[in-house]
Short mmCIF file of the C-alpha atoms (twelve columns), coordinates in Angstrom:
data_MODEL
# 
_entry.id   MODEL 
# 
loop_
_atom_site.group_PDB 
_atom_site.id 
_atom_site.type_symbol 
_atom_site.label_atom_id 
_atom_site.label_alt_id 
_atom_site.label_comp_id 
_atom_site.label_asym_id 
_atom_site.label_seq_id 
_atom_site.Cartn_x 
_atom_site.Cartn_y 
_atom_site.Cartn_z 
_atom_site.pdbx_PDB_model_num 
ATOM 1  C CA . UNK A 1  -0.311  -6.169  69.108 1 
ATOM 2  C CA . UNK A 2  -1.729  -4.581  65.756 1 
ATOM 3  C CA . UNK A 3  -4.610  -2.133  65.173 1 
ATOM 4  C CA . UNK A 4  -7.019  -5.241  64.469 1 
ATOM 5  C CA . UNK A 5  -6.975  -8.656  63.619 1 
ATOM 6  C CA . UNK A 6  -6.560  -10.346 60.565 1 
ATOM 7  C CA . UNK A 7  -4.650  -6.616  59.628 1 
ATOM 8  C CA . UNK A 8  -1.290  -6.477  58.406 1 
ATOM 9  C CA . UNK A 9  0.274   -2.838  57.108 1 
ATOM 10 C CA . UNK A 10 1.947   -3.336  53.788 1 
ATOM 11 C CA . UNK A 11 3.722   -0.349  52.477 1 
ATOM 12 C CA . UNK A 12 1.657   2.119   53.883 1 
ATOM 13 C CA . UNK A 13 -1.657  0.460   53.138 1 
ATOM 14 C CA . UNK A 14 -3.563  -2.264  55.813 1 
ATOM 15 C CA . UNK A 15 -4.514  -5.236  53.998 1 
ATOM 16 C CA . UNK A 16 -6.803  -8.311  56.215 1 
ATOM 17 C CA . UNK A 17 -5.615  -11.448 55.659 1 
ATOM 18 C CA . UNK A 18 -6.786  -14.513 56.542 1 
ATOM 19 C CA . UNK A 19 -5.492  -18.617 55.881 1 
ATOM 20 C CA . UNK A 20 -7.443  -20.776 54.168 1 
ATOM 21 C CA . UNK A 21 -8.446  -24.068 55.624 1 
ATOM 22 C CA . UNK A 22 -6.863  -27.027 53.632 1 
ATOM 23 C CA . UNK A 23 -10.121 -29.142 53.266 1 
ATOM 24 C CA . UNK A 24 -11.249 -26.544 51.188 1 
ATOM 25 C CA . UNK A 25 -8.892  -27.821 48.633 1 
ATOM 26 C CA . UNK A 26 -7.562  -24.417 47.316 1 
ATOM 27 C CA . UNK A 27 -4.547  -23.901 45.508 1 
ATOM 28 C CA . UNK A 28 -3.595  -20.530 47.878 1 
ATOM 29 C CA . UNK A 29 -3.083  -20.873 51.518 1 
ATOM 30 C CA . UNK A 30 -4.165  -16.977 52.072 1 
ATOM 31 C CA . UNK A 31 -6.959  -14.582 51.396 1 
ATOM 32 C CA . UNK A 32 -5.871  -11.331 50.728 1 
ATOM 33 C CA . UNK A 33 -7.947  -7.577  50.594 1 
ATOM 34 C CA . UNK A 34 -6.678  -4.895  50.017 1 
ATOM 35 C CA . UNK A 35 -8.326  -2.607  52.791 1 
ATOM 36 C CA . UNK A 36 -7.646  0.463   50.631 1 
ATOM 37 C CA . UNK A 37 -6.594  3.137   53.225 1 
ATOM 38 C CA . UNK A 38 -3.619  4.236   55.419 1 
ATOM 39 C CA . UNK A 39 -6.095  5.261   58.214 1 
ATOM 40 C CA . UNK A 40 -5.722  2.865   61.257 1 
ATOM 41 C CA . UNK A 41 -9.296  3.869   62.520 1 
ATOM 42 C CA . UNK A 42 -10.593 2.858   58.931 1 
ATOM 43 C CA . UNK A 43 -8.965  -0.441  58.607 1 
ATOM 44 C CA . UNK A 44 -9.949  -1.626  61.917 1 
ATOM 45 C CA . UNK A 45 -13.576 -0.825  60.714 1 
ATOM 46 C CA . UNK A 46 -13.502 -2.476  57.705 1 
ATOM 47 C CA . UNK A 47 -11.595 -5.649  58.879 1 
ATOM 48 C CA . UNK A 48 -14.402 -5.994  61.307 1 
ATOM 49 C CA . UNK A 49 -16.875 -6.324  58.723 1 
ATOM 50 C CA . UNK A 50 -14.782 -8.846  56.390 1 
ATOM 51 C CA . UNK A 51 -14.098 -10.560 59.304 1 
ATOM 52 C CA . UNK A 52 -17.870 -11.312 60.099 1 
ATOM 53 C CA . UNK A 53 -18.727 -12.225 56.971 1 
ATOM 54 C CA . UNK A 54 -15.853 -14.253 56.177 1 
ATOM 55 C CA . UNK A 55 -17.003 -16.810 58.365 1 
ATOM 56 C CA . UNK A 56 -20.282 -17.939 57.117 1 
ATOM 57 C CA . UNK A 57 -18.387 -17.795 53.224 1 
ATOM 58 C CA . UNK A 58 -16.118 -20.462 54.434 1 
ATOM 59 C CA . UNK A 59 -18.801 -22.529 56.202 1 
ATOM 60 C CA . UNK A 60 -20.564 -22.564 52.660 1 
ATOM 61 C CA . UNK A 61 -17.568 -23.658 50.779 1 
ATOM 62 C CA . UNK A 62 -16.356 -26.320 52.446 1 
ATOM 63 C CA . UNK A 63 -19.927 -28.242 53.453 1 
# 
């Protein structure tokens, strides 16, 4: 199981990641961020916040 989720270690940076829904009609399939660090305590915290306020973003979109 990894550090968080949505977080995937690239290299030796996390990065949160997160599909798309098709009815959105976008041309990518992912969202991608870069979380910036190579701290596991520090992407867990900040993939916690995208991850909240991913969700009313999408809800906006697609209605």
């Amino acid at each position: 199981m990894g550090i968080a989720h949505f977080v995937f270690r690239r290299a030796a940076i996390y990065t949160w990641r997160r599909r798309i829904p098709t009815r959105i009609g976008c041309e990518s399939l992912h969202l991608q961020v870069s979380l910036g660090t190579a701290c596991p305590a520090t992407a867990r915290r900040l993939a916690g916040i995208l991850t909240v306020d991913f969700h009313p973003e999408l809800s906006r979109v697609s209605a």
